[in-house]
C-alpha positions as CSV (number, residue, x, y, z in Angstrom):
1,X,-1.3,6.3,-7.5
2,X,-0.6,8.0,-3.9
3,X,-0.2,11.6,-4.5
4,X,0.6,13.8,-1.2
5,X,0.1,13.3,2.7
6,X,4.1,13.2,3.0
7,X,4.5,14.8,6.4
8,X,2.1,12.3,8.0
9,X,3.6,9.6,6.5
10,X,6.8,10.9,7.6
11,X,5.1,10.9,11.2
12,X,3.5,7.6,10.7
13,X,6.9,6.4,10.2
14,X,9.0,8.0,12.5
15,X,6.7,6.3,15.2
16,X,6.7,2.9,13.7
17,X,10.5,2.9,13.7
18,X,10.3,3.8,18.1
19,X,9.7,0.3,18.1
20,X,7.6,0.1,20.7
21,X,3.6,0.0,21.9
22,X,1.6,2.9,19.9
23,X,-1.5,4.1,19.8
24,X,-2.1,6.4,16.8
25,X,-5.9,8.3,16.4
26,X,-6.2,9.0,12.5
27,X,-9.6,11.1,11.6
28,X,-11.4,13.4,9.3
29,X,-14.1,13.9,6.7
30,X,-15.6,11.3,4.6
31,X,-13.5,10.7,1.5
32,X,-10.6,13.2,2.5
33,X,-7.7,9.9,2.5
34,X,-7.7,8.3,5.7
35,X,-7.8,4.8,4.4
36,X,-5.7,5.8,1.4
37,X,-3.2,7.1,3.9
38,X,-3.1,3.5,5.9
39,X,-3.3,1.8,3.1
40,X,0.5,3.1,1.7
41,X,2.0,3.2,5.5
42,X,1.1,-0.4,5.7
43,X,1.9,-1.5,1.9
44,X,4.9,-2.8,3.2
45,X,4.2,-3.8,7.2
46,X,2.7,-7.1,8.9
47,X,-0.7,-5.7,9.1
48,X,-4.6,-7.0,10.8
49,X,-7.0,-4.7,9.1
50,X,-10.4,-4.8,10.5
51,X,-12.8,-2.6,8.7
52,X,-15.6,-2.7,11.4
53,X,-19.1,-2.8,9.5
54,X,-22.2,-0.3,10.2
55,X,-23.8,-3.2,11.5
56,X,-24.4,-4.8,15.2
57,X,-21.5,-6.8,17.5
58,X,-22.1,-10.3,15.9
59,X,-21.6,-8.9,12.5
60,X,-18.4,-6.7,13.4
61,X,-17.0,-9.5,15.3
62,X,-17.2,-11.8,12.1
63,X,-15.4,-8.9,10.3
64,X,-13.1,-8.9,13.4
65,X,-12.3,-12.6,13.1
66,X,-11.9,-12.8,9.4
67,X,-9.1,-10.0,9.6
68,X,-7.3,-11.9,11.9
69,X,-7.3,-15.1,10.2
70,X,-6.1,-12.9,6.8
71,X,-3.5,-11.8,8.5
72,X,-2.8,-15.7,9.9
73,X,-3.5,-17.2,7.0
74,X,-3.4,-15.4,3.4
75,X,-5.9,-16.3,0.8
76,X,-7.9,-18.7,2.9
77,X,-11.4,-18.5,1.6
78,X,-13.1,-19.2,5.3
79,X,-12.2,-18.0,8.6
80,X,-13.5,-19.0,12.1
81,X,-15.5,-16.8,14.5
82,X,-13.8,-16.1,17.7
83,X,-16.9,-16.9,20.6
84,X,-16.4,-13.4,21.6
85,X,-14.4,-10.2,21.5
86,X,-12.4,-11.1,24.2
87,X,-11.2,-14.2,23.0
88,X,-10.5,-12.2,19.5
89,X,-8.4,-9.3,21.5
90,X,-6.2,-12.1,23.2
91,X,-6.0,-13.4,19.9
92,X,-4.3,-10.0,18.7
93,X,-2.4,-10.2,22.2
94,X,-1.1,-13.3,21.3
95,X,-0.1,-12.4,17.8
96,X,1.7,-9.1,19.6
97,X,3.8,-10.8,22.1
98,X,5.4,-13.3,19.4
99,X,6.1,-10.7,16.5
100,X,8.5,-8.5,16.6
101,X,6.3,-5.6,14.5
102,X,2.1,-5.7,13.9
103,X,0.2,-3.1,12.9
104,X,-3.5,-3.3,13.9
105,X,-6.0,-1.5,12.1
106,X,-9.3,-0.5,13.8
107,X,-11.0,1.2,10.2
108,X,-14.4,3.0,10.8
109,X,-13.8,2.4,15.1
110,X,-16.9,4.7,15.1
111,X,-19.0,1.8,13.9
112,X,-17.7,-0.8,16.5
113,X,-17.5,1.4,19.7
114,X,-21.4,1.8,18.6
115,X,-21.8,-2.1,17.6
116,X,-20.6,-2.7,21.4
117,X,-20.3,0.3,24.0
118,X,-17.4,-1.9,26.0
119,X,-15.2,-1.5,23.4
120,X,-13.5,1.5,23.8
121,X,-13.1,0.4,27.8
122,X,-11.9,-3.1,26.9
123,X,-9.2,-1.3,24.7
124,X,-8.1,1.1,27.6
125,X,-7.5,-2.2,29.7
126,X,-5.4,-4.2,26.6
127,X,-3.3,-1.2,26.0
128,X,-2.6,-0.7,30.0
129,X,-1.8,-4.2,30.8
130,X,-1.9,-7.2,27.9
131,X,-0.4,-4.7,25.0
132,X,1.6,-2.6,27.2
133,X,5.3,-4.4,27.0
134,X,4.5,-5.3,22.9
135,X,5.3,-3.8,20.1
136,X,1.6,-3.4,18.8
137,X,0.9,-0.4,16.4
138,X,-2.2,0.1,16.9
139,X,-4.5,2.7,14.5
140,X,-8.4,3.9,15.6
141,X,-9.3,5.7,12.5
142,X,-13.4,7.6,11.9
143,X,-14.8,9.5,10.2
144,X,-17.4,11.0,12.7
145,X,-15.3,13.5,13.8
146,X,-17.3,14.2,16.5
147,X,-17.3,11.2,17.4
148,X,-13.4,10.8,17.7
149,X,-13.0,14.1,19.5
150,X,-15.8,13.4,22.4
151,X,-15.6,9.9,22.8
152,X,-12.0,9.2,21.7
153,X,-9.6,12.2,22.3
154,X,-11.8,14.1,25.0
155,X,-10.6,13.6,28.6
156,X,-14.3,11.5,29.0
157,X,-13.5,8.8,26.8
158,X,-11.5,5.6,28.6
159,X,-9.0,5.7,25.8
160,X,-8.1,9.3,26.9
161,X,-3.9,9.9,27.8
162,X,-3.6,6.2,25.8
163,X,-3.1,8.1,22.6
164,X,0.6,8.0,21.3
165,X,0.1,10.5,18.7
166,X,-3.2,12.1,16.9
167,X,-3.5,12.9,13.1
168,X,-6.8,15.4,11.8
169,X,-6.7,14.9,8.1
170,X,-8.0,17.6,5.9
171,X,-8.7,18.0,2.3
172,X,-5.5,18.8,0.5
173,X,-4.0,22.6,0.1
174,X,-4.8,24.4,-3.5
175,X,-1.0,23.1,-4.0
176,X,-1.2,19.5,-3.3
177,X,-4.6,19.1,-5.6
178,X,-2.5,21.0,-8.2
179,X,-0.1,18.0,-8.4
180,X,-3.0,15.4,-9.7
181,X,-3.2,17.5,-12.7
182,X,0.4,18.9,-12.9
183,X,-0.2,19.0,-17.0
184,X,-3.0,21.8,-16.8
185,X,-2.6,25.4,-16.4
186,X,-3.0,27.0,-13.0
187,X,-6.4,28.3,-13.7
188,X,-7.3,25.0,-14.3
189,X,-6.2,23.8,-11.2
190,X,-7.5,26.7,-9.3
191,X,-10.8,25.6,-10.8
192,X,-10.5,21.9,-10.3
193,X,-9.5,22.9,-6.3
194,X,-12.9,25.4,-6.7
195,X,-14.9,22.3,-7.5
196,X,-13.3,19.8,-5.3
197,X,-12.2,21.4,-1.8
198,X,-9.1,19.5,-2.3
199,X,-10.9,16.1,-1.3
200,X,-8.5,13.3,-3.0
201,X,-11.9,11.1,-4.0
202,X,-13.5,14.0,-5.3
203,X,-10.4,14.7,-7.7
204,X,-10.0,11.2,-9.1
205,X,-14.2,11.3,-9.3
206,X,-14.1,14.5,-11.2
207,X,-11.5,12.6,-13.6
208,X,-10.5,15.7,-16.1
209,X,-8.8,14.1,-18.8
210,X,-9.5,16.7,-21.5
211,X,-11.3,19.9,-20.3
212,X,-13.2,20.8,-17.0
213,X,-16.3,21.3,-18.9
214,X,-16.0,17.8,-20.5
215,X,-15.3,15.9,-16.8
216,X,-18.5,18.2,-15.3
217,X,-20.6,17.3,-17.7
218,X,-19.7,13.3,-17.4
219,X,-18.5,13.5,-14.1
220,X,-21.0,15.6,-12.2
221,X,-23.7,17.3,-14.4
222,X,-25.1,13.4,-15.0
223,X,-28.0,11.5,-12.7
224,X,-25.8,8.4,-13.3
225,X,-22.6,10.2,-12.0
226,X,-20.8,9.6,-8.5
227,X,-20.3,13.2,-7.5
228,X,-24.5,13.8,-8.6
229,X,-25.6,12.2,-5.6
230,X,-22.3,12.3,-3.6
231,X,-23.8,15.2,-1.1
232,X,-27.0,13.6,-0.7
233,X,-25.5,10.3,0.1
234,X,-23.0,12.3,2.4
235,X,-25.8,14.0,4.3
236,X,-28.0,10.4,4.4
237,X,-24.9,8.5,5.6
238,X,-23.9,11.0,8.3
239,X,-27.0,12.3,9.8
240,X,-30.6,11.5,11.1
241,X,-32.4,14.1,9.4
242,X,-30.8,14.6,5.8
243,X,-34.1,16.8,4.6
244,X,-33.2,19.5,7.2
245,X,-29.5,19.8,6.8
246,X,-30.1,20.4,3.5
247,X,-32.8,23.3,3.6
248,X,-30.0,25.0,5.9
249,X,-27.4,24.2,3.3
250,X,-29.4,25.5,0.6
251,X,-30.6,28.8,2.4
252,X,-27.3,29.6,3.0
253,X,-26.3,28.8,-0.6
254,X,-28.8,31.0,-2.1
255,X,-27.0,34.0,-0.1
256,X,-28.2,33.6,3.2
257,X,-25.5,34.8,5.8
258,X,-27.1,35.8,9.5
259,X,-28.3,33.1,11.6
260,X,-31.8,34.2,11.8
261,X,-32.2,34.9,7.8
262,X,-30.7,31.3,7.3
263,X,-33.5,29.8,10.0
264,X,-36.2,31.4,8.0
265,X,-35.5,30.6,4.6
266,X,-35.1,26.9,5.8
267,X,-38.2,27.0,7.1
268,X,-37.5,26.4,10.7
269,X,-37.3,27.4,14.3
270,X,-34.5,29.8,14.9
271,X,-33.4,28.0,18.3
272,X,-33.4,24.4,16.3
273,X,-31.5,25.2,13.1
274,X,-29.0,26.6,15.4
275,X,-28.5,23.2,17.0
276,X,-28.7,21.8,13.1
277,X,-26.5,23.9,12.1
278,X,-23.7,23.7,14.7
279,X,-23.4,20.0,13.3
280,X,-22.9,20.8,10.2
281,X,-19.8,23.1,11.5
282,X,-18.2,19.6,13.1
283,X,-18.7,18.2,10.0
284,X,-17.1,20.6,8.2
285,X,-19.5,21.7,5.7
286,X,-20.3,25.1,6.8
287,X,-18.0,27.6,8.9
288,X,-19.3,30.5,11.6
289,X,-16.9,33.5,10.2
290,X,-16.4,36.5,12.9
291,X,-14.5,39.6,11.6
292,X,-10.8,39.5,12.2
293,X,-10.7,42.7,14.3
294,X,-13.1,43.8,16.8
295,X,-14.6,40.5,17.7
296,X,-18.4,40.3,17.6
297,X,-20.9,37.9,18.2
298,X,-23.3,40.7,16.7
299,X,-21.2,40.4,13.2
300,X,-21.0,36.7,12.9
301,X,-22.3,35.1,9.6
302,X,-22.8,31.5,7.9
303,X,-21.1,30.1,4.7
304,X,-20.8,27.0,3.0
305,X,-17.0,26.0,4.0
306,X,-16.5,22.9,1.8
307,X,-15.7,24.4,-2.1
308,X,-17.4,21.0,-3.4
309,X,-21.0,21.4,-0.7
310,X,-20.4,25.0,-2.5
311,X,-20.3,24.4,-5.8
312,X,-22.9,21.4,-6.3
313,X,-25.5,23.5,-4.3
314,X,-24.6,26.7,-6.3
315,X,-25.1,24.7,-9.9
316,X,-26.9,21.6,-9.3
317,X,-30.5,22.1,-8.2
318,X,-30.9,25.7,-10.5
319,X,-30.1,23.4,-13.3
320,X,-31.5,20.5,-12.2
321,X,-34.3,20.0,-15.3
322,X,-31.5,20.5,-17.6
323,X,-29.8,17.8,-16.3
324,X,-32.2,15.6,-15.5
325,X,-33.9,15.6,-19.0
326,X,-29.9,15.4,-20.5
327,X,-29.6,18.7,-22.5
328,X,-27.3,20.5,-19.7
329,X,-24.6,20.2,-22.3
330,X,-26.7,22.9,-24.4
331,X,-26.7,25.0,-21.5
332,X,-23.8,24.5,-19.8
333,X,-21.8,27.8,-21.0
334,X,-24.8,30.2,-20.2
335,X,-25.9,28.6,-16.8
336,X,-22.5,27.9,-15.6
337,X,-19.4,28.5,-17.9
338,X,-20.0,32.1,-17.5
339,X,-21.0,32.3,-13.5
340,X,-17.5,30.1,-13.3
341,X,-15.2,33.1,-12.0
342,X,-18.0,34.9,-9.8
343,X,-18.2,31.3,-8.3
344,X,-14.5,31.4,-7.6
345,X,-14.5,34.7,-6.0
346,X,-14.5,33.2,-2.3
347,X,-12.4,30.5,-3.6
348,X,-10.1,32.5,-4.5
349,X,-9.4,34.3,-1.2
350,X,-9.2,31.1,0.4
351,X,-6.0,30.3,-2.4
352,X,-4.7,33.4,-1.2
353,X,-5.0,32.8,2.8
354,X,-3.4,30.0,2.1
355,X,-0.4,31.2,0.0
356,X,0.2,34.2,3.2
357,X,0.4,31.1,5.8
358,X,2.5,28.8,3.3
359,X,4.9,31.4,2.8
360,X,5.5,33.1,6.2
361,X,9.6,33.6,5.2
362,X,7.9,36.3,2.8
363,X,6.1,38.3,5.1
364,X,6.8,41.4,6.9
365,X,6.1,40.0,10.1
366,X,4.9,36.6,12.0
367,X,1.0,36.4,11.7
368,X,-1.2,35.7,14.9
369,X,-4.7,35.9,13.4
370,X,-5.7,35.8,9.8
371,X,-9.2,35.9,8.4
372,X,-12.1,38.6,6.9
373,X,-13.5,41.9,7.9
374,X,-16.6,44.2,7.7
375,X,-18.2,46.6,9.3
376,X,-19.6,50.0,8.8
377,X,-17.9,53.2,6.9
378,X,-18.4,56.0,8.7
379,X,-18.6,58.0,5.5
380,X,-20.1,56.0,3.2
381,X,-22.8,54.8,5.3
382,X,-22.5,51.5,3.8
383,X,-21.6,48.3,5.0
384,X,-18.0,47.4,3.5
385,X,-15.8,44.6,3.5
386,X,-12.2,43.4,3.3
387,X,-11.2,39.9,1.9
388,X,-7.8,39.4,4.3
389,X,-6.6,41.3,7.3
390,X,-3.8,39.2,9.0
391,X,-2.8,40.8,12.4
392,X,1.3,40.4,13.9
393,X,2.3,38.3,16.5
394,X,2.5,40.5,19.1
395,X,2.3,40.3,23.1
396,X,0.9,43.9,23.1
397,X,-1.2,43.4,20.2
398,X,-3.3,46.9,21.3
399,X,-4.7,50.4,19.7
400,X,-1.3,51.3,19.6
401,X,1.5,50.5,17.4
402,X,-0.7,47.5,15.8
403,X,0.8,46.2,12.4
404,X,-1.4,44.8,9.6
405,X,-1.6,42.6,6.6
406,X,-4.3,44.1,4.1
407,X,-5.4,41.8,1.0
408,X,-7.7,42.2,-2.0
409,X,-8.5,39.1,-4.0
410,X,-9.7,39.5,-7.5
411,X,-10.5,36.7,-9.6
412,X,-11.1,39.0,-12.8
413,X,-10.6,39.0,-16.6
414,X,-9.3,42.5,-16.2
415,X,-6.0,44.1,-15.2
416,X,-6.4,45.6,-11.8
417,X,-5.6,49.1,-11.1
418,X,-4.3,51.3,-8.4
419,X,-8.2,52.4,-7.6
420,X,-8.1,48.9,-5.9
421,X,-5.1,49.9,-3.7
422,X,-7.1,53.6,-3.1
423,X,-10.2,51.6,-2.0
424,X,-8.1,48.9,0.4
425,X,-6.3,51.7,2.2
426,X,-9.6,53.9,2.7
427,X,-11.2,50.7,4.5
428,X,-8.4,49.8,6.4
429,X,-9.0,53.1,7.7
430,X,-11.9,52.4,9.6
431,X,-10.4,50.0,11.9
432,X,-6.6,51.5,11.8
433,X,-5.4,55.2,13.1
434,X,-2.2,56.8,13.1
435,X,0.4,54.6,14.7
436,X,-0.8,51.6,13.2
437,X,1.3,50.1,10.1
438,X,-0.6,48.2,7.0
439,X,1.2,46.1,4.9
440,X,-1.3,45.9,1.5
441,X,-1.1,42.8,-0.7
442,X,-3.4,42.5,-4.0
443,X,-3.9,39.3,-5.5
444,X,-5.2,39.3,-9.3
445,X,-6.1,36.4,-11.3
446,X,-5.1,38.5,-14.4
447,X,-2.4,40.8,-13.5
448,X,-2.3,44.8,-13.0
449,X,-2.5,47.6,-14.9
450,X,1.0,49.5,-15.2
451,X,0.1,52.3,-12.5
452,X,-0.3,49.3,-9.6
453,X,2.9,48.1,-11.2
454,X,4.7,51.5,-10.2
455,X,3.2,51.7,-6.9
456,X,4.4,48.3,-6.1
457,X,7.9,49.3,-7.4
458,X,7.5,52.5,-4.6
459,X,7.2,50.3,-2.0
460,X,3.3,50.6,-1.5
461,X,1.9,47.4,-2.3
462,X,2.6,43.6,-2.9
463,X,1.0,42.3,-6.2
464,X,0.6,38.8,-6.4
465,X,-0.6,37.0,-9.7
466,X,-2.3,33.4,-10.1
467,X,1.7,32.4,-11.3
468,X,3.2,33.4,-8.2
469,X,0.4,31.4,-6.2
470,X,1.2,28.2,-8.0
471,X,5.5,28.5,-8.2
472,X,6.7,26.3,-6.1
């Protein structure tokens, strides 16, 4: 079953109905959809699909020829092999000039632009002269996204300005992963999102059918499970060094934050792990955070940006002899069960980042910046922290006159109270003066006590509960 992607889709086929030559760049992640997402726009279209093959040019330009000839001739056991790539292209030119609609699929292009470095100039040339007058929809779809954005969409590649339109496909909102699972309650589906990162194949892997507990310990707390060895196999298909990447993963998982602390808890050189490290950004799997106000390069600090990298690194190898000897079900509700809702702390303000950008009719003003703060109290002499500022759209966004979204995020089994809103407003001090204007939101997994209730009645804050995140 297709669940989601209904605006790209929409896209996909608002360009295939121009009628006329395309060339559409689809990317992202491992496992986030891509192919899922071709697979339903084409269900219904003439199609060539050409999975190319992590493999050399003879063996991609089999694959090459025995797409073609599926596409010529359905369920014919053996097909041909064009002499070369050439002769295959004009066979796709060929195919393009007589039909009055053909989708050609390129899946994995990453793979055949390395097979054969001519390929991405040979397609330049097809798609400036033999495809031009066609009505060829072509699709280049990878998953190295560094790959696609230097040598694909960067103004180096040949195949640069030939793009018709460009789609970056991320793992789904908290909402869209709630509808897999529309059945369970919304703590369950903030959980399921906690676990998942919203990644379609990780959903369908994790496979809840009862309770969460039940899928992770089948699903994921298992040697014989997919999503056991899913990061290792990640890191092993995307990268060189897989050893390395994951001593910076796990430093960072264990609570390191600064760029130096994460470098020597890996083990490494400082100026290496950097380089290391600035991968695994592209890759999405960890993010450089900077405070939202008063930009520093001095504040910057590491964390683990996919929920899934998150939570196998923050349950797997600490209970790693449990599982492998098969008795984590015996310690399953003391090693993880109760750690669940610290876990989805940070998850939790990423849910509620989301819901403020999702829901921009609701908010006092247009948002130009969203994200974290920190910095020093004056006072307290302690370092302190708040889990959303948003700043307003503004031209003369200065000291003066600055307006402000200020959010709390508690994912608690208690009511909270108004000392929450006293605490928000004294470190939105620090940053704010006089003529600035703060708008406070609190979100709270399990409501508020009657006092916050009041205040919010006054005017003073917003209170948002997990209900309110999930009502659509």
């Amino acid at each position: 079953m297709f669940l989601c992607r209904d605006q790209e889709l929409k896209k996909l086929s608002r360009r295939y109905q121009k009628n006329g030559l395309e060339c559409i760049v689809i990317y992202g992640r491992r496992r986030v959809g891509k192919t899922a997402l071709i697979n339903e726009f084409t269900k219904d279209k003439p199609t060539i699909y050409f999975p190319a093959l992590n493999s050399n040019a003879q063996g991609n330009l089999q694959a090459l020829s025995k797409a073609i000839h599926a596409y010529l001739h359905p369920g014919a056991e053996e097909a041909p092999v064009y002499g070369s790539f050439d002769a295959a292209f004009s066979e796709i030119s060929r195919i393009a000039h007589e039909s009055e609609r053909v989708v050609f699929v390129i899946d994995e292009f990453p793979f055949l632009a390395k097979a054969d470095e001519s390929i991405p100039s040979r397609l330049q040339h097809l798609i400036d002269h033999d495809w031009a007058d066609t009505k060829l929809f072509l699709i280049l779809c990878g998953s190295s996204m560094s790959f696609m954005e230097k040598e694909v969409l960067s103004e180096k590649s040949p195949l640069f300005g030939r793009r018709t339109a460009q789609f970056r496909i991320e793992p789904l909102s908290y909402l869209d992963t709630a509808r897999f699972h529309p059945e369970l309650s919304d703590q369950d589906n903030a959980l399921i999102y906690g676990i998942t990162g919203g990644v379609p194949h990780y959903i369908n892997k994790l496979d809840v059918t009862s309770t969460i507990k039940d899928a992770l310990l089948e699903n994921l707390f298992d040697t014989s499970a997919y999503l056991f060895e899913e990061p290792e196999n990640l890191l092993k298909q995307e990268l060189r060094e897989p050893a390395l990447y994951n001593a910076i993963i796990t430093a960072i998982a264990n609570g390191a934050s600064r760029q130096v602390e994460i470098a020597d808890k890996a083990g490494m050189d400082r100026t290496a792990c950097l380089k290391y490290m600035k991968v695994l950004q592209e890759l999405g799997i960890i993010k450089k955070i900077e405070p939202v106000v008063d930009k520093s390069q001095k504040k910057v600090f590491y964390r683990i940006a996919d929920h899934f990298f998150g939570f196998w690194y923050r349950f797997v190898p600490g209970n790693m002899m449990a599982i492998s000897s098969g008795n984590v079900q015996k310690t399953y509700d003391a090693a993880v069960g109760s750690y669940l809702s610290n876990y989805m702390g940070l998850v939790f303000e990423d849910i509620c980042t989301q819901y403020l950008l999702m829901h921009p009719d609701l908010l006092p003003f247009p948002i130009s910046d969203i994200g974290e703060w920190w910095g020093a109290h004056p006072v307290k002499k302690k370092e302190i922290q708040l889990d959303i500022v948003a700043l307003a759209a503004k031209a003369d966004n200065t000291r003066t006159g600055r307006q402000f979204i200020i959010g709390s995020c508690k994912y608690k089994n208690e009511l909270i109270g108004t000392d929450e809103l006293d605490l928000i407003r004294d470190y939105a001090s620090v940053f704010t003066n006089g003529n600035d204007t703060c708008t406070y939101y609190i979100f709270s997994k399990s409501g508020f006590t009657k006092g916050l209730k009041e205040a919010e009645a006054a005017g003073e804050v917003k209170l948002i509960t997990l209900s309110d995140l999930y009502a659509e």
